[in-house]
LUMKE-529648 format. One line per 4 residues: number of its first residue (from 0); for each residue x, y, z of N, C-alpha, C, O. Coordinates in nm, 4 decimals. Example, Ala and Ser with C-alpha at 12.3 -4.5 7.8 and 13.67 -1.06 7.14 Angstrom:
! LUMKE-529648
0	1.3190:-0.5690:0.7800:1.2300:-0.4500:0.7800:1.3200:-0.3300:0.7800:1.4236:-0.3319:0.8465 ~ 1.2850:-0.2250:0.7080:1.3670:-0.1060:0.7140:1.2900:0.0030:0.7870:1.3409:0.1138:0.8039
***
This chain:
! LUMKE-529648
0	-0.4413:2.2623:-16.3562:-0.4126:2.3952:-16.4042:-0.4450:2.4034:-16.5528:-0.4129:2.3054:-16.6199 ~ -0.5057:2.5087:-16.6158:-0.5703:2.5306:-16.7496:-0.4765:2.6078:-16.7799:-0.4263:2.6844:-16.6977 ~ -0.4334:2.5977:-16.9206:-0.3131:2.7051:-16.9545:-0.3506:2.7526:-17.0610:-0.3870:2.6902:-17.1606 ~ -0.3431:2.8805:-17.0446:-0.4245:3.0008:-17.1435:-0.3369:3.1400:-17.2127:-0.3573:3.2613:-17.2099
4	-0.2417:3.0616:-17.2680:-0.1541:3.1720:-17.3380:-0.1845:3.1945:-17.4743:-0.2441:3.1035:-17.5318 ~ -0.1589:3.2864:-17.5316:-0.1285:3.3211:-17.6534:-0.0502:3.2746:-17.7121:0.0381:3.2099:-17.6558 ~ -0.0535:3.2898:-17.8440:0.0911:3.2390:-17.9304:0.1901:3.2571:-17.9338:0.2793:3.1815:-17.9725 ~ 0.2016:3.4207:-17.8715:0.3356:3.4883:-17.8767:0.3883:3.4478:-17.7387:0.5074:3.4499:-17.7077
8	0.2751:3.4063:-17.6493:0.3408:3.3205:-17.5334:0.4115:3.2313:-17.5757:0.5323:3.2076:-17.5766 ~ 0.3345:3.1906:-17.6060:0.4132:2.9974:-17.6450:0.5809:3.0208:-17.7153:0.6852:2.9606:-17.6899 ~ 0.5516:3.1363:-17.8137:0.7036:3.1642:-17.8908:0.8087:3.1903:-17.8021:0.9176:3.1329:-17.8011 ~ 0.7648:3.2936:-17.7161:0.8443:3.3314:-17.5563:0.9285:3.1994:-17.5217:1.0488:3.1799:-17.5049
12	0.8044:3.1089:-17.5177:0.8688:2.9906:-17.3794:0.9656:2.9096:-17.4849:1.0757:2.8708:-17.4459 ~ 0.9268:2.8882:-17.6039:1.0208:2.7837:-17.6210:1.1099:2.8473:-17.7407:1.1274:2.7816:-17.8433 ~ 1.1690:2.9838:-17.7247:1.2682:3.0632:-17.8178:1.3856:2.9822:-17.8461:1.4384:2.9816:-17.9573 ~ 1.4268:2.9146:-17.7484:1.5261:2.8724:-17.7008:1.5842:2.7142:-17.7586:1.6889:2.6494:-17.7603
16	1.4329:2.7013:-17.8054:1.4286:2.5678:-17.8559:1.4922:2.6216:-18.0113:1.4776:2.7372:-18.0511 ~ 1.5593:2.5217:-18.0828:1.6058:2.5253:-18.2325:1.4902:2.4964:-18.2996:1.4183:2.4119:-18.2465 ~ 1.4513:2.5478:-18.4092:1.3121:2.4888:-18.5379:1.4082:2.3595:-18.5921:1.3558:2.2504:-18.6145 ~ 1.5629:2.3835:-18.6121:1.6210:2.2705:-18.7273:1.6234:2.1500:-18.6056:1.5424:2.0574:-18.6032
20	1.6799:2.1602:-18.5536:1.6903:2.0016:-18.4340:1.5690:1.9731:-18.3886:1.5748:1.8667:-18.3270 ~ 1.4226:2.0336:-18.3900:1.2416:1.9868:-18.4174:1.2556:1.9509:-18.5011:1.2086:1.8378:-18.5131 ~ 1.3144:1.9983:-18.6040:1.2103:1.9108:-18.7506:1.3088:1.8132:-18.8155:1.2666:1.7381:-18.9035 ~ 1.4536:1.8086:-18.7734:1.5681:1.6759:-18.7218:1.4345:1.5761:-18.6953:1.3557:1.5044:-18.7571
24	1.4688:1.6279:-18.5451:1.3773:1.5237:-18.4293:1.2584:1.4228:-18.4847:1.2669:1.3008:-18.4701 ~ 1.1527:1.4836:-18.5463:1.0652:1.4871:-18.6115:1.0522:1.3723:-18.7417:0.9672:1.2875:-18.7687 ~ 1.1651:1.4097:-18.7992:1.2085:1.3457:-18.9642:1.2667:1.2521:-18.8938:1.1955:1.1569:-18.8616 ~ 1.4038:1.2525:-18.8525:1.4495:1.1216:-18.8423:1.3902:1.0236:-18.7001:1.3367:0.9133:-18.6891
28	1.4147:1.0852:-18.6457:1.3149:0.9375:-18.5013:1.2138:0.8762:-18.5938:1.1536:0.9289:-18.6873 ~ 1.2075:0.7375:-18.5418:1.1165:0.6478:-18.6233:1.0399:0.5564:-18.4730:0.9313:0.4988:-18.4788 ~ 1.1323:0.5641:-18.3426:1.1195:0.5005:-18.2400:1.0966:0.5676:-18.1298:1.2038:0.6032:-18.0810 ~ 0.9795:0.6110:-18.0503:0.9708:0.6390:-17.8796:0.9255:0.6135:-17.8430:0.8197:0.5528:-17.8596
32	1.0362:0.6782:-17.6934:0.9269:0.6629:-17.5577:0.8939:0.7526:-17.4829:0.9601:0.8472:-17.4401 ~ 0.7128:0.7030:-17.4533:0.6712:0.8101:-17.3787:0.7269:0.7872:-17.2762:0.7258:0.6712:-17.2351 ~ 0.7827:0.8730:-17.2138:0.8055:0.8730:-17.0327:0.6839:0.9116:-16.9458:0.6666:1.0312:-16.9225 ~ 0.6218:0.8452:-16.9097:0.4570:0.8456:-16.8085:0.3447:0.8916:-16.9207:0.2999:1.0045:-16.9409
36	0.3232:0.8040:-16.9673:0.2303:0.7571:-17.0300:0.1382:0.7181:-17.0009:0.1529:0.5973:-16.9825 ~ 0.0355:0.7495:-16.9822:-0.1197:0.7031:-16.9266:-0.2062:0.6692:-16.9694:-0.2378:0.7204:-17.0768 ~ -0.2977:0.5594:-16.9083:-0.3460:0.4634:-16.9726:-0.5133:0.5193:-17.0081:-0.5902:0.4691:-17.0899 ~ -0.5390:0.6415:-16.9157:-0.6356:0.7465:-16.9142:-0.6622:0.8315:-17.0693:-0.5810:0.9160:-17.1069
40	-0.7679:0.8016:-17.1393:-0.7718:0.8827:-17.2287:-0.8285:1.0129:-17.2506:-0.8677:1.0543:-17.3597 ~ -0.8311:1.0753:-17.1419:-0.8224:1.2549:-17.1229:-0.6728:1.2912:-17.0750:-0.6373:1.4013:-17.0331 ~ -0.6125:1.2054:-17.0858:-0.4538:1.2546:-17.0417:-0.3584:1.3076:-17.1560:-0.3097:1.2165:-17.2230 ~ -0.3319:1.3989:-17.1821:-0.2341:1.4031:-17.3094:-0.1661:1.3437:-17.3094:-0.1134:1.3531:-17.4203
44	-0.0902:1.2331:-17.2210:0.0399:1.2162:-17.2723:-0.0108:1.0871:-17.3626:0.0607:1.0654:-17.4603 ~ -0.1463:0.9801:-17.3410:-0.2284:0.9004:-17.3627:-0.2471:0.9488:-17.4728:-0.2023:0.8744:-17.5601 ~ -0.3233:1.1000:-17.5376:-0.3597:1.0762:-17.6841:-0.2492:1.1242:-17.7504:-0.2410:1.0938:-17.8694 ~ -0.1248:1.2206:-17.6819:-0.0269:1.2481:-17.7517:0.0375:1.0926:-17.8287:0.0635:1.0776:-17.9481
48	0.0502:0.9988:-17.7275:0.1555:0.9064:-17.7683:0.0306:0.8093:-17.8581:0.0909:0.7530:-17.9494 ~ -0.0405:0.7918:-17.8599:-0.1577:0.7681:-17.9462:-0.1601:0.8141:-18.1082:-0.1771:0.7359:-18.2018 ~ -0.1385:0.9646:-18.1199:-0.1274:1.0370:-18.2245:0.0144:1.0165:-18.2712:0.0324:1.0475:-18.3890 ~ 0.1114:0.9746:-18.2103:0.2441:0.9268:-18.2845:0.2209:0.7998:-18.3458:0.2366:0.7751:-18.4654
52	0.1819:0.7193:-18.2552:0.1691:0.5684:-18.3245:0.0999:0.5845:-18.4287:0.1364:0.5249:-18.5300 ~ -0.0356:0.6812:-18.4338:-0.0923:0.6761:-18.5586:-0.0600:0.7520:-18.7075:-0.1093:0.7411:-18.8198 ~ 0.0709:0.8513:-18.6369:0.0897:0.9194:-18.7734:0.2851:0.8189:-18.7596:0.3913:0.8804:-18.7690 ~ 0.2776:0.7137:-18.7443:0.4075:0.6162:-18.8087:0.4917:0.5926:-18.7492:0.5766:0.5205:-18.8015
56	0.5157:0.6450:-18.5948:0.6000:0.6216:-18.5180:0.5775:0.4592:-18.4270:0.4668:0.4225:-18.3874 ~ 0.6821:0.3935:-18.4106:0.6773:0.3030:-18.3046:0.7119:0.3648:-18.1511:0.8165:0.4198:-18.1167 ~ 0.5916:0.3386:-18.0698:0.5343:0.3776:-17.9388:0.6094:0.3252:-17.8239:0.5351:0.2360:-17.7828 ~ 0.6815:0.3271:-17.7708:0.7097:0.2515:-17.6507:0.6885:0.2889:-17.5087:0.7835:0.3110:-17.4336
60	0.5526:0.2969:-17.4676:0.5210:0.3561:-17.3583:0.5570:0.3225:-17.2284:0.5523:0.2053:-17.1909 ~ 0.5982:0.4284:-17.1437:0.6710:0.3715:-17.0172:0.6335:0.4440:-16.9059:0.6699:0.5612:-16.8969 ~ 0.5417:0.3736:-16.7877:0.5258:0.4089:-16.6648:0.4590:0.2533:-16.5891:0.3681:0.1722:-16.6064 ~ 0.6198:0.2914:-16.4614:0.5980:0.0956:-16.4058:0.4476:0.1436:-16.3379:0.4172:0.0564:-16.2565
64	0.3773:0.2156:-16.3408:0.2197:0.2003:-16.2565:0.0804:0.1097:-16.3646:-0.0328:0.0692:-16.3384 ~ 0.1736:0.1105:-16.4992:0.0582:0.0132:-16.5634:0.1081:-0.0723:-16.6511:0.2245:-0.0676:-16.6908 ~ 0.0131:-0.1659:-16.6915:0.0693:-0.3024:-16.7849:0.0757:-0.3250:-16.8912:0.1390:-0.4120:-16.9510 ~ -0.0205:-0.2125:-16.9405:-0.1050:-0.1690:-17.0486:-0.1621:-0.0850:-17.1306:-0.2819:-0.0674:-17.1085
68	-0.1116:-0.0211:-17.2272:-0.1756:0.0824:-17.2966:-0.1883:0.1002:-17.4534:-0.0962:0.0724:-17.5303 ~ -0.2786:0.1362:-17.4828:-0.3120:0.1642:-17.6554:-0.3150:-0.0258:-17.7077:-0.2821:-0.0783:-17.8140 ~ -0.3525:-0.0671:-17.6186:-0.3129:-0.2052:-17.6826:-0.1826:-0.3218:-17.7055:-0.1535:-0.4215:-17.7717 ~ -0.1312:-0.2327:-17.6024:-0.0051:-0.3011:-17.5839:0.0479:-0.3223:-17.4602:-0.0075:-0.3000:-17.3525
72	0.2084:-0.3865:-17.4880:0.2423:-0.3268:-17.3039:0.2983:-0.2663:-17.3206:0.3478:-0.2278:-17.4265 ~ 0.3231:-0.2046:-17.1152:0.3696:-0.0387:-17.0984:0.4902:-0.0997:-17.0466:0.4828:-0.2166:-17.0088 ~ 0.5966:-0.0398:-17.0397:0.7605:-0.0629:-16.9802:0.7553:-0.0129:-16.8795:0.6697:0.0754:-16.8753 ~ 0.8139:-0.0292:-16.7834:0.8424:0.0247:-16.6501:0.9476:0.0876:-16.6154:0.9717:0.1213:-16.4995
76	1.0382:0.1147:-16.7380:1.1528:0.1829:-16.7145:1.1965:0.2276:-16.8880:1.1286:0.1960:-16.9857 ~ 1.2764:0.2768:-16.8903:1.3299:0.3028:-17.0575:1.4368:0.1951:-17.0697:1.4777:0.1804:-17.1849 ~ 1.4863:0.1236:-16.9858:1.5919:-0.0186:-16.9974:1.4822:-0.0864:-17.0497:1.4915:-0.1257:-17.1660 ~ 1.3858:-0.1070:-16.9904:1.2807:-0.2911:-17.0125:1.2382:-0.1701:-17.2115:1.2564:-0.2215:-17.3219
80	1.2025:-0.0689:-17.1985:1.1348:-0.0511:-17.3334:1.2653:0.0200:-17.4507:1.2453:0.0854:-17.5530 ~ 1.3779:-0.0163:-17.3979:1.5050:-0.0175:-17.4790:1.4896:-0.1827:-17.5819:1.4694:-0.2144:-17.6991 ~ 1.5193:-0.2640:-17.4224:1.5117:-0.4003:-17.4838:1.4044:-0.4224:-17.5798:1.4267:-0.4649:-17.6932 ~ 1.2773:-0.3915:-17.5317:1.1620:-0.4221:-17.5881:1.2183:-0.3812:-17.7812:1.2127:-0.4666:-17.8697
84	1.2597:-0.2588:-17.8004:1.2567:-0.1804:-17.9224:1.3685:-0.2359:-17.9894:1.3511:-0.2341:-18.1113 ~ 1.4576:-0.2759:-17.9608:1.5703:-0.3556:-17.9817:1.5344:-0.5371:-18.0529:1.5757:-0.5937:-18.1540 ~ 1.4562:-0.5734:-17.9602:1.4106:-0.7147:-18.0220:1.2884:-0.6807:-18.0755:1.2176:-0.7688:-18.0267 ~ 1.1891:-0.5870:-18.1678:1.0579:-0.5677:-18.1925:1.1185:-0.5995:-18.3826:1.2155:-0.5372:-18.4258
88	1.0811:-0.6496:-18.4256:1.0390:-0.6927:-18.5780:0.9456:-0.6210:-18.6817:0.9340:-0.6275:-18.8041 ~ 0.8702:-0.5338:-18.5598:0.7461:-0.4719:-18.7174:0.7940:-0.3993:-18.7716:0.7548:-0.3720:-18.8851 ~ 0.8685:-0.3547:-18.7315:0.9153:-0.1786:-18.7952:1.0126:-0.2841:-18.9730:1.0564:-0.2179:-19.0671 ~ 1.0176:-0.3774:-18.9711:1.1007:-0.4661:-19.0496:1.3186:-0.4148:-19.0225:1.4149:-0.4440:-19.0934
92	1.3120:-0.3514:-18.9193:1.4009:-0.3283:-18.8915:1.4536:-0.3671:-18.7826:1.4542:-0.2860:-18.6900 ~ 1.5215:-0.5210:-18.7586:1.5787:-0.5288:-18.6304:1.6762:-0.5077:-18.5489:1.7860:-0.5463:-18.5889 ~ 1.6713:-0.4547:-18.4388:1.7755:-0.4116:-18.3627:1.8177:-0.2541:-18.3659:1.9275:-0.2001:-18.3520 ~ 1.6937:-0.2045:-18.3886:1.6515:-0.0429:-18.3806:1.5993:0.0074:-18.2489:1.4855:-0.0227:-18.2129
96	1.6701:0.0751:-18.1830:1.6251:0.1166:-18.0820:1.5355:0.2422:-18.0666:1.4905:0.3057:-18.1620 ~ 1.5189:0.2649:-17.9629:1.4656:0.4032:-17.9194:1.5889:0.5468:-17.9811:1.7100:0.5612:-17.9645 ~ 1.4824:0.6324:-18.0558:1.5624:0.7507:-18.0977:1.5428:0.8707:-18.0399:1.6076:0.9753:-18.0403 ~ 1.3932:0.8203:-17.9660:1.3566:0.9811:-17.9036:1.3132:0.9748:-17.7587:1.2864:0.8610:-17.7203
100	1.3036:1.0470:-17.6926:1.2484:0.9882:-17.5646:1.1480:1.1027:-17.5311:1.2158:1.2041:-17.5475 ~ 1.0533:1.1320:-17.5022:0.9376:1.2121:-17.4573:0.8586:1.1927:-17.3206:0.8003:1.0951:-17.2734 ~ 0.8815:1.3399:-17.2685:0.9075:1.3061:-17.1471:0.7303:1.3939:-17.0714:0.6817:1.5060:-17.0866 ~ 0.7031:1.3186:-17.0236:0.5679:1.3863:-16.9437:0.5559:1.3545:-16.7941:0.4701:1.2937:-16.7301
104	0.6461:1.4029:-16.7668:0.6851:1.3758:-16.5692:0.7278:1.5015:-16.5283:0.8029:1.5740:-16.5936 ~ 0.6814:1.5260:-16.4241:0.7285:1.6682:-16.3411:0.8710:1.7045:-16.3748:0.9537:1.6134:-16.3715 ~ 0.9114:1.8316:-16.4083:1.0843:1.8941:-16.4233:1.1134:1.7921:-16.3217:1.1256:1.6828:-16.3770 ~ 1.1290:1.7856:-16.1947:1.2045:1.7411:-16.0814:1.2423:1.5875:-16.1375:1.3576:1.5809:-16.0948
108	1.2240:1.4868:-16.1913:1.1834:1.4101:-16.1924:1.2660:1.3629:-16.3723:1.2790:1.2490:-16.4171 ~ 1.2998:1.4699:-16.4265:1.4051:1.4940:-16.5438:1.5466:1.4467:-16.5790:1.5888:1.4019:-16.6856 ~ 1.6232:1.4727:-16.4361:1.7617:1.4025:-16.4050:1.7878:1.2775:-16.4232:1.8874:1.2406:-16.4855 ~ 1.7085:1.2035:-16.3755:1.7482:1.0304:-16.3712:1.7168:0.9542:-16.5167:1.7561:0.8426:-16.5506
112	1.6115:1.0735:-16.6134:1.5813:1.0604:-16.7084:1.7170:1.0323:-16.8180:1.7735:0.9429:-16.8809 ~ 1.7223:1.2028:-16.7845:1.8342:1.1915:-16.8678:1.9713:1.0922:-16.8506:2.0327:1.0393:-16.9433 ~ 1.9970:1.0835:-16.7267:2.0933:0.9604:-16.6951:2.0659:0.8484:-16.8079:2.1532:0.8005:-16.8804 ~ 1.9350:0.8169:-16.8095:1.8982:0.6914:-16.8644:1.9446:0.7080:-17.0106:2.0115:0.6252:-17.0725
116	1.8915:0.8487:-17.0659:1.8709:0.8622:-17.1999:2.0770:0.8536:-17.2671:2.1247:0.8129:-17.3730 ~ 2.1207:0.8942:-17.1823:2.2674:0.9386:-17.1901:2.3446:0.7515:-17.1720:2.4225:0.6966:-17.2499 ~ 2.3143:0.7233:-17.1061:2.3328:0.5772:-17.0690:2.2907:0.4855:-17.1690:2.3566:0.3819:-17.1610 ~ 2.2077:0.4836:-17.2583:2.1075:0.4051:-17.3274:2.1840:0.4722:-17.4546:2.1537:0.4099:-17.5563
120	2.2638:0.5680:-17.4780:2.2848:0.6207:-17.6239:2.1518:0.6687:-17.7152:2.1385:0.6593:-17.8372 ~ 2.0695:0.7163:-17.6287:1.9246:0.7547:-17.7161:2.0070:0.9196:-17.7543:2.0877:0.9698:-17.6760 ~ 1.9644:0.9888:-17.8955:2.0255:1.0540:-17.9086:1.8897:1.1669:-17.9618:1.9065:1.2237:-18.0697 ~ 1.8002:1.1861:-17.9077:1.6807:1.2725:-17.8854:1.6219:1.2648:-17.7880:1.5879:1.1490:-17.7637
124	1.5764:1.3736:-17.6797:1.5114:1.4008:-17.5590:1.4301:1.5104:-17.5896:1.4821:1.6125:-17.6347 ~ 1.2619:1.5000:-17.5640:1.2348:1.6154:-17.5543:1.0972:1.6084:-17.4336:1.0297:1.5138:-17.3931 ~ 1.0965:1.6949:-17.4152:1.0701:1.7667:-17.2338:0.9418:1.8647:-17.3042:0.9527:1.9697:-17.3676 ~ 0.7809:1.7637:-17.2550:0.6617:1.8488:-17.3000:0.6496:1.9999:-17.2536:0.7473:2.0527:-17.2006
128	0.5232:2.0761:-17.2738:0.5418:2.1576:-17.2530:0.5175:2.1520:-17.0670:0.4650:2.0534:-17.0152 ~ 0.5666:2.2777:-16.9807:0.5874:2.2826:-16.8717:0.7712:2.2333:-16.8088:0.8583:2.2794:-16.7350 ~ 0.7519:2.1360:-16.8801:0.8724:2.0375:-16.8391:0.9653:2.0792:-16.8815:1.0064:2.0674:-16.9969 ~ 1.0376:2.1646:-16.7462:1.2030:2.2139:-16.8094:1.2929:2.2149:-16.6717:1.2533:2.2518:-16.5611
132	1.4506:2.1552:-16.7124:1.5571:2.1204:-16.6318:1.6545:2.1826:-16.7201:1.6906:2.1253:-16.8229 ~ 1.6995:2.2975:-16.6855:1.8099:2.3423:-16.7476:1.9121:2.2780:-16.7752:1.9627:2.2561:-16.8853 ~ 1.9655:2.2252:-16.6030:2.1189:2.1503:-16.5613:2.0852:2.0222:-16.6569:2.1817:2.0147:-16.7330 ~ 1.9867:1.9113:-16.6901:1.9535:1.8122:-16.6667:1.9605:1.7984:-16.8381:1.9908:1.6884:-16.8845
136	1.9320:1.9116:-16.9293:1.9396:1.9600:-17.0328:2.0666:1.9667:-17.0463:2.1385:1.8831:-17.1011 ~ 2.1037:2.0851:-16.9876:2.2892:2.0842:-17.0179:2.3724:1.9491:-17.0355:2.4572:1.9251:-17.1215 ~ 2.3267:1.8664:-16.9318:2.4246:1.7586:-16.9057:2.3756:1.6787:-17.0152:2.4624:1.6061:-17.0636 ~ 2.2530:1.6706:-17.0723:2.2390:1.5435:-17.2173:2.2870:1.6367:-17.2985:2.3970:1.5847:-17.3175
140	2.2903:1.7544:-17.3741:2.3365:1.8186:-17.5050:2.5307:1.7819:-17.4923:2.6016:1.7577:-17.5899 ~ 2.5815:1.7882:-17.3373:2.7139:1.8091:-17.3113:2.7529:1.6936:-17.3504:2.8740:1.6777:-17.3663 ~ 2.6634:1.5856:-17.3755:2.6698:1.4301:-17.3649:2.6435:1.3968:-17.5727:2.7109:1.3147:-17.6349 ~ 2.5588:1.4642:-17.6210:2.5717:1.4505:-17.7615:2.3942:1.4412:-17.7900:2.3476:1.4311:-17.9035
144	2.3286:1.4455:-17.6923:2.2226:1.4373:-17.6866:2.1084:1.5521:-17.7490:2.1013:1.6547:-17.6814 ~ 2.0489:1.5478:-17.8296:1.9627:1.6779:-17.9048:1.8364:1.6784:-17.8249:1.7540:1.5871:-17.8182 ~ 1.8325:1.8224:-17.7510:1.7468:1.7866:-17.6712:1.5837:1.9456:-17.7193:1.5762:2.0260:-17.8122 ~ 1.4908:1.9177:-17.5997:1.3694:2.0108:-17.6816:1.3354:1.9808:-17.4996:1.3397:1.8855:-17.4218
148	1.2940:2.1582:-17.4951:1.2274:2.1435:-17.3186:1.0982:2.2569:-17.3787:1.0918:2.3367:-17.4722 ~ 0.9937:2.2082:-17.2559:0.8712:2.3025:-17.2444:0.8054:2.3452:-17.4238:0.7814:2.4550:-17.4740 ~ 0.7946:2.2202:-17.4741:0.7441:2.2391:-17.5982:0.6591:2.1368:-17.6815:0.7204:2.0552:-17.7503 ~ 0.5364:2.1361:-17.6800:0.4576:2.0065:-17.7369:0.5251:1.9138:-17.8861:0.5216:1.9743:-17.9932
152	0.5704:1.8021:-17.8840:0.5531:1.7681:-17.9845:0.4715:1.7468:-18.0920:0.5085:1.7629:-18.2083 ~ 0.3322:1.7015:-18.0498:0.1878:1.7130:-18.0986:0.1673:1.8351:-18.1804:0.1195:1.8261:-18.2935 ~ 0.1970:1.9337:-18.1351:0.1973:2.0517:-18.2166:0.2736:2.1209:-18.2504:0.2591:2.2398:-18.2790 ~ 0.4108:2.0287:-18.2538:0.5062:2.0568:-18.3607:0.4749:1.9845:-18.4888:0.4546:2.0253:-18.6031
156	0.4771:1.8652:-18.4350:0.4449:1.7977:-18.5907:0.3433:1.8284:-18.6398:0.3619:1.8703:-18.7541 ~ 0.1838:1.8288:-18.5928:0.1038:1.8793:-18.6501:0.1173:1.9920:-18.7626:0.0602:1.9913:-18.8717 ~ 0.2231:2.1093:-18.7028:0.2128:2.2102:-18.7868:0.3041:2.1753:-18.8532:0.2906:2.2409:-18.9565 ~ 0.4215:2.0923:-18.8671:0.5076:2.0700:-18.9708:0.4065:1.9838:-19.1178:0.4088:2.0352:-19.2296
160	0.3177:1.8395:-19.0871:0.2160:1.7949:-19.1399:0.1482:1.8732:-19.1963:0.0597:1.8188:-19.2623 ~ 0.1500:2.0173:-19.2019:0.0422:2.0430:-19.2928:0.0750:2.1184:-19.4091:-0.0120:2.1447:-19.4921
***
């Protein structure tokens, strides 16, 4: 599906979203994970999570269908790329976990997410564009969780960057 809205579309869909808890999100996360991350480089979630690592973020890409991506390995769950971020040394900060979690998996497919994210104490979720679970939303914000649905990060930060 090709998606061909306007701007004032785009404002529509994600009204709902806060600008201050984006540019929170944004500023403070230093750590994520993509949720289905692909190893395909016509895939956004592939150059999205690509374009984080390269503008300073640590990457922790996660889908158990591969081993491998951007040069690294991929997690198979947000537990194995919790641990992973937890024992990682480059950031010169050890025992830093995951702060954000970014999610590129069908709405349906959102719930068990958030379980994880709520479970794991990750205290940023955000849900690309398309990707929205109201209930699934409710239940991480009800939980302490700052969350972002149906809204690119890529071109949030981009336009904050300039």
């Amino acid at each position: 599906m090709i998606w061909t809205s306007s701007a004032h579309d785009r404002e529509q869909r994600t009204m709902a979203n806060d600008n201050a808890i984006i540019d929170e999100m944004l500023r403070k996360a230093k750590t994520i994970a993509v949720v289905g991350m692909s190893d395909k480089a016509h895939r956004a979630s592939h150059n999205i999570g690509r374009y984080l690592a390269e503008h300073g973020y640590r990457v922790f890409p996660v889908n158990p269908a591969i081993k491998e991506v951007l040069g690294g390995p991929c997690y198979a769950d947000l537990d194995a790329a919790q641990a992973a971020a937890l024992k990682d040394t480059s950031s010169g900060e050890t025992g830093h976990g995951i702060d954000l979690v970014d999610v590129f998996r069908a709405s349906e497919n959102v719930p068990p997410i958030v379980d994880d994210v709520i479970r794991l104490g990750i205290p940023y979720l955000w849900l690309q564009d398309g990707v929205i679970h109201a209930e699934a939303v409710a239940r991480a914000q009800a939980a302490g969780v700052k969350c972002v649905q149906n809204d690119c990060i890529y071109r949030r930060h981009a336009a904050m960057a300039q």
